[in-house]
N, C-alpha and C positions, 0 to 999 in steps of 0.2 A: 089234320095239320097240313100246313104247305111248308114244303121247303124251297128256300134262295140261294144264289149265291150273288153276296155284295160287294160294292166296292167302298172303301173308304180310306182316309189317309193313311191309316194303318196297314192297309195293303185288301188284297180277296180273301172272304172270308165264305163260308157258307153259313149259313144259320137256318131260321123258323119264325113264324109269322104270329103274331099274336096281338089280337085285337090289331090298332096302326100303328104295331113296332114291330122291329126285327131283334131277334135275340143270337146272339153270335152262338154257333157252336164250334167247342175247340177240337176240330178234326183240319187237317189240311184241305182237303177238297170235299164236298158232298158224295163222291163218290168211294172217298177212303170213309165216312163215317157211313155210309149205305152197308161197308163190306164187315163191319163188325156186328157182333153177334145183337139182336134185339135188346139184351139187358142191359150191352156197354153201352148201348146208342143214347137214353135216358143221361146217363154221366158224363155224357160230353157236352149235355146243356148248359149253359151258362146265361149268369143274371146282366152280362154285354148288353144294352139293350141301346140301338138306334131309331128313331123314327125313320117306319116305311119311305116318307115323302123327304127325305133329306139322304139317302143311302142310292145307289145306280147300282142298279141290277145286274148283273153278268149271267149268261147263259145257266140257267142252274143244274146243271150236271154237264159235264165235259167227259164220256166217256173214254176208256182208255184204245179202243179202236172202235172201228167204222160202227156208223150208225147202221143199223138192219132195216130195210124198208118194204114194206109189200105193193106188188105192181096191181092194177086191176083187181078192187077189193072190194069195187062198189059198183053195181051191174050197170046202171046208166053211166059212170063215167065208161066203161068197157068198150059199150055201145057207139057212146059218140070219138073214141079214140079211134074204133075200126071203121066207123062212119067218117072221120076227118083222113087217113090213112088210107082208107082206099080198100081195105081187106076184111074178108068176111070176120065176124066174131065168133070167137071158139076161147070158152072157158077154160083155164085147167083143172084138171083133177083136183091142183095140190096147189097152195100158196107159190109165188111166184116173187123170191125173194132177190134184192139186190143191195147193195149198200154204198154209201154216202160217205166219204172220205174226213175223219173226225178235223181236219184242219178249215173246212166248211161251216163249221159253226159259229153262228152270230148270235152275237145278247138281243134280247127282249130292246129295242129303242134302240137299237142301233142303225144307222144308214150303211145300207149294203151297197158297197162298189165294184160295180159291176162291170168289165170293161166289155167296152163298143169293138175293137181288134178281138176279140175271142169268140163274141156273137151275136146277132141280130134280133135274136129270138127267144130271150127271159120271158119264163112262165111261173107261171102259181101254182100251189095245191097247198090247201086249206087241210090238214090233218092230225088225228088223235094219234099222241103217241106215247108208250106203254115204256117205264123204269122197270127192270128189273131190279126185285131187291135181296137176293143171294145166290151163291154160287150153286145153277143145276145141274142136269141133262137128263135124255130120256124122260121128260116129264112126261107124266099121264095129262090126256087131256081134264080128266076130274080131276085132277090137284095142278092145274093150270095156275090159277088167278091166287093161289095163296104163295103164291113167289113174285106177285109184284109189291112192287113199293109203293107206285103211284105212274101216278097220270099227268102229260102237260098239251100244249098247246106245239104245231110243226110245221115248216112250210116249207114244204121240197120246191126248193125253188129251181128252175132247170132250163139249162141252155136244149130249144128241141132241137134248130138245128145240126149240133154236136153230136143231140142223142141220134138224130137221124144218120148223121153222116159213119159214126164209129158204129152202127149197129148191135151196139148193148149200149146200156143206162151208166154206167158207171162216169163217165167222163164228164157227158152232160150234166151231169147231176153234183160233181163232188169240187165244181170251182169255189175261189173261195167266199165266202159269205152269200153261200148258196143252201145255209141249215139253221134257219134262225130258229130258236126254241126259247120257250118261255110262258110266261114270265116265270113261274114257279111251277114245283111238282105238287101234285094235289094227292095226299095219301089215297092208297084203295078205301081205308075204311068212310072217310070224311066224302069220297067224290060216289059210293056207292054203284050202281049198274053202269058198265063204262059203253054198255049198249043202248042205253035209253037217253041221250044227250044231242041237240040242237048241233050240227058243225055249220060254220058259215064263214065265208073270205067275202071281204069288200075291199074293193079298191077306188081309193078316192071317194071314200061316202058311198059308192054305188054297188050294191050285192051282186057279187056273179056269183057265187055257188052259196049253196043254200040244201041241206039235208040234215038225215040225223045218223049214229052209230051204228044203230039198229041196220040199219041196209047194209053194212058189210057183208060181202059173200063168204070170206072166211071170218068166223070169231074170235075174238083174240086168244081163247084157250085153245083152241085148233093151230094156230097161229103159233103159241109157244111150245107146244108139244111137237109140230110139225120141226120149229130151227133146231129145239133141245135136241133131234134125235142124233145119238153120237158127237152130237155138238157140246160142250159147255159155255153157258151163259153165266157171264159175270155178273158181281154189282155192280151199279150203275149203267147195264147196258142199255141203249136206248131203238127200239122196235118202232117206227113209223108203220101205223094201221091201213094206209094206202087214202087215197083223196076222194068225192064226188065228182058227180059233173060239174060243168061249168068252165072249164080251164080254157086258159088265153087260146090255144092252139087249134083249139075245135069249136071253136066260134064262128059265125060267119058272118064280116070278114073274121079273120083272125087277131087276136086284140092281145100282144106282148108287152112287156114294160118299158115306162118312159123315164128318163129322169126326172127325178121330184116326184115320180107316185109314193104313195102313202097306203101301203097293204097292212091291213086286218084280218087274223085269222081269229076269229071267236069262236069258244066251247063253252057250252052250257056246262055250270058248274066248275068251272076252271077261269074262263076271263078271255082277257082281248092279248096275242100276240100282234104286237106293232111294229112294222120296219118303214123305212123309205128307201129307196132307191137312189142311188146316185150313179149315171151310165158314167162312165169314165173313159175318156180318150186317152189310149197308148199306145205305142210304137211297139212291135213284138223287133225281139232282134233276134 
């Protein structure tokens, strides 16, 4: 099953995908009908049915705080980060978590405005990223992956020079319509091995990163059991699985965003996340 959340005259709605319609379901948000128990979820379905290609897709889960992200997850982007950076590479032990401020989040088709006064330097990163679907903690890493809900499409989109200048991720990372997700969540049962999947960012038609799941250095079950510990995880939270290579920053020359680019984050078995860009000129007061 995939879930959405649409727009229509009636206001946002979240629903389900079926054949080329959407079916409304009646919860307020996808992540208030995530947080009921699996039997009610079935009874909030409703026979609401819109055609896919006439409905505008909204971000389909809008967690209730910061998105969770993992840094350095994929050995060659690692490589070429401390290779652009200047500093030897040293793995960590343990997942290397930070997060993305929930006001950052862009719908599936929307153009991201990005202003030119804040930074010079918008980047990409093409990544899987993991719904939790009930309330945990201390999860074992074997009963990992039976507390998600599903799978979407992520693009930590990130000001480097920001992240350079404040020396943690958080700033650069959490401007706003710098979290586009989409288009839909793809159930665990229906997307199957969330390891064995194609990732790939294009921009403007032209492939710069190019890998698959399978190369993560931390898995995602290691990954939830690592945040759950003494933590609790809600529903609807939302875990970015970290990026490949290929990012704007460690390119040679270096290749950031322009106005009017057109980024594509594709995952096998999930679809194509689409944004554009739009740099925006503003006066900071």
């Amino acid at each position: 099953m995939r879930f959405v959340t649409f727009k229509t005259e009636a206001g946002t709605r979240p629903g389900f995908i079926q054949g080329s319609d959407v079916y409304a379901i009646d919860a307020p948000t996808l992540a208030e009908y995530i947080a009921l128990e699996p039997a009610q979820r079935q009874i909030r379905h409703t026979s609401e049915r819109h055609a896919l290609a006439s409905v505008v897709l909204d971000a389909p889960v809008r967690p209730s705080r910061n998105i969770f992200c993992v840094g350095r997850n994929y050995l060659e982007h690692a490589k070429e980060g401390a290779r652009a950076s200047g500093r030897e590479l040293k793995l960590p032990d343990v997942p290397t978590f930070f997060t993305k401020a929930p006001s950052a989040i862009a719908a599936p088709g929307a153009t991201l405005h990005l202003e030119a006064s804040v930074s010079s330097e918008y980047d990409f990163e093409a990544e899987l990223a993991v719904v939790i679907g009930e309330t945990c903690k201390d999860v074992r890493e074997a009963d990992a992956m039976s507390v998600i809900l599903g799978y979407t499409a992520f693009n930590d989109v990130t000001a480097r020079d920001l992240q350079r200048a404040h020396g943690q991720w958080f700033k650069g990372k959490s401007l706003d319509d710098a979290a586009p997700i989409g288009p839909w969540v793809v159930d665990a049962e229906e997307l199957g091995d969330p390891h064995a999947l194609t990732i790939a960012f294009r921009l403007n038609g032209v492939e710069k990163q190019h890998s698959t799941t399978g190369n993560m250095i931390f898995r995602i079950p290691r990954l939830i059991a690592e945040l759950s510990k003494g933590m609790t995880l809600l529903p609807g939270d939302v875990i970015a699985t970290g990026t490949p290579e290929g990012v704007g920053f460690a390119r040679t020359p270096p290749e950031f965003l322009s106005d009017g680019d057109v980024m594509d984050v594709e995952i096998e078995r999930i679809g194509v996340l689409r944004n554009t860009v739009a740099i925006v000129q503003t006066s900071q007061g």
